[in-house]
C-alpha positions as CSV (number, residue, x, y, z in Angstrom):
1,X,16.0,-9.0,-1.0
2,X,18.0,-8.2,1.6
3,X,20.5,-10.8,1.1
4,X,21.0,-9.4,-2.2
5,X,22.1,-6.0,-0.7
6,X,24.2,-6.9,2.2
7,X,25.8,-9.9,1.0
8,X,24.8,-11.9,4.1
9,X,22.1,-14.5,5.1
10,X,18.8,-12.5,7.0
11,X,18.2,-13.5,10.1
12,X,14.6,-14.9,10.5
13,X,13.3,-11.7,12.2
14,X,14.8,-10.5,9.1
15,X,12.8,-12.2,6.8
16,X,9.7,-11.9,8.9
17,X,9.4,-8.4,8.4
18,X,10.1,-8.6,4.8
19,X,7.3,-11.0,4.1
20,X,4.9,-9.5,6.3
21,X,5.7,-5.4,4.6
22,X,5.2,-7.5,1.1
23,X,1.8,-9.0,2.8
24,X,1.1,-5.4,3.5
25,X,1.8,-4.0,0.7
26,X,-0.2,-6.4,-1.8
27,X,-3.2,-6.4,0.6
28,X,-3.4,-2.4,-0.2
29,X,-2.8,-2.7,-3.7
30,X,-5.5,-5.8,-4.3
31,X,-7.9,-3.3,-2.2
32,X,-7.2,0.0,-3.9
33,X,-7.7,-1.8,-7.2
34,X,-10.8,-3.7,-5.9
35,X,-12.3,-0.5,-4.4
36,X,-11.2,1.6,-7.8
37,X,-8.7,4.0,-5.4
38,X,-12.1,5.3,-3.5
39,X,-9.5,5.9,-0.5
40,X,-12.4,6.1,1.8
41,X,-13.5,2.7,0.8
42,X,-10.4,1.3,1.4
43,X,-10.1,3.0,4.5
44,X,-13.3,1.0,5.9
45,X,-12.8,-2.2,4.4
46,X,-8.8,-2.2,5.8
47,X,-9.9,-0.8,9.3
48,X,-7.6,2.8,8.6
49,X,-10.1,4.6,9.9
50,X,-9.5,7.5,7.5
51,X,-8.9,8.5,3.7
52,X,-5.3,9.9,5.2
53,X,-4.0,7.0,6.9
54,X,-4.5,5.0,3.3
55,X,-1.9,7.6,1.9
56,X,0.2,7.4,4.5
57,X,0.3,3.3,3.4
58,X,-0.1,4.2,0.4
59,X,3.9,6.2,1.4
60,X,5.1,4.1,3.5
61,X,4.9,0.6,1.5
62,X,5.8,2.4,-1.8
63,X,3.1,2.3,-3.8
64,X,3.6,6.2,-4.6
65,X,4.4,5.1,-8.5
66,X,0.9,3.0,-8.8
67,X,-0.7,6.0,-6.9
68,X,0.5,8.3,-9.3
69,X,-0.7,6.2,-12.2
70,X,-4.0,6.1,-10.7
71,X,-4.1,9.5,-10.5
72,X,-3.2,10.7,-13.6
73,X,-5.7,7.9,-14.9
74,X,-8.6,9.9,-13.5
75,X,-9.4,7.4,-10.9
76,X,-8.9,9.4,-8.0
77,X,-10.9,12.3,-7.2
78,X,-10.4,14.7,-3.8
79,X,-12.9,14.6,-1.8
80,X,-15.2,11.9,-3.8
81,X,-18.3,10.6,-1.8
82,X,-18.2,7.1,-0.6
């Protein structure tokens, strides 16, 4: 946590951004997982409109390792019908 990092207490904004990027994250990752990494899918059910903003989440709230996993596992295909 940040704490951890800087030695000092985080302030309550702080802490509110953590939680809610953590919120954020796990949300993805429960719906990628739900919706076997059909991007698409994930796309509607999250309201991301597109296959691209999902891997730009996907970037963003580090979930690049579990991507690649995915990936190598065979369960995500470019360009897969929804």
């Amino acid at each position: 946590m940040l704490s951890e990092m800087t030695g000092k207490k985080p302030t309550l904004a702080q802490v509110g951004r953590i939680a809610a990027r953590e919120a954020q994250r796990n949300a993805l990752l429960t719906e990628l997982e739900t919706q076997n990494w059909n991007l698409s899918a994930v796309a509607r059910e999250l309201g991301l409109v597109a296959a691209g903003n999902v891997l730009r989440a996907i970037k963003s709230l580090g979930l690049d390792k579990e991507y690649d996993r995915a990936k190598a596992a065979g369960k995500i295909h470019p360009g897969r019908p929804t």
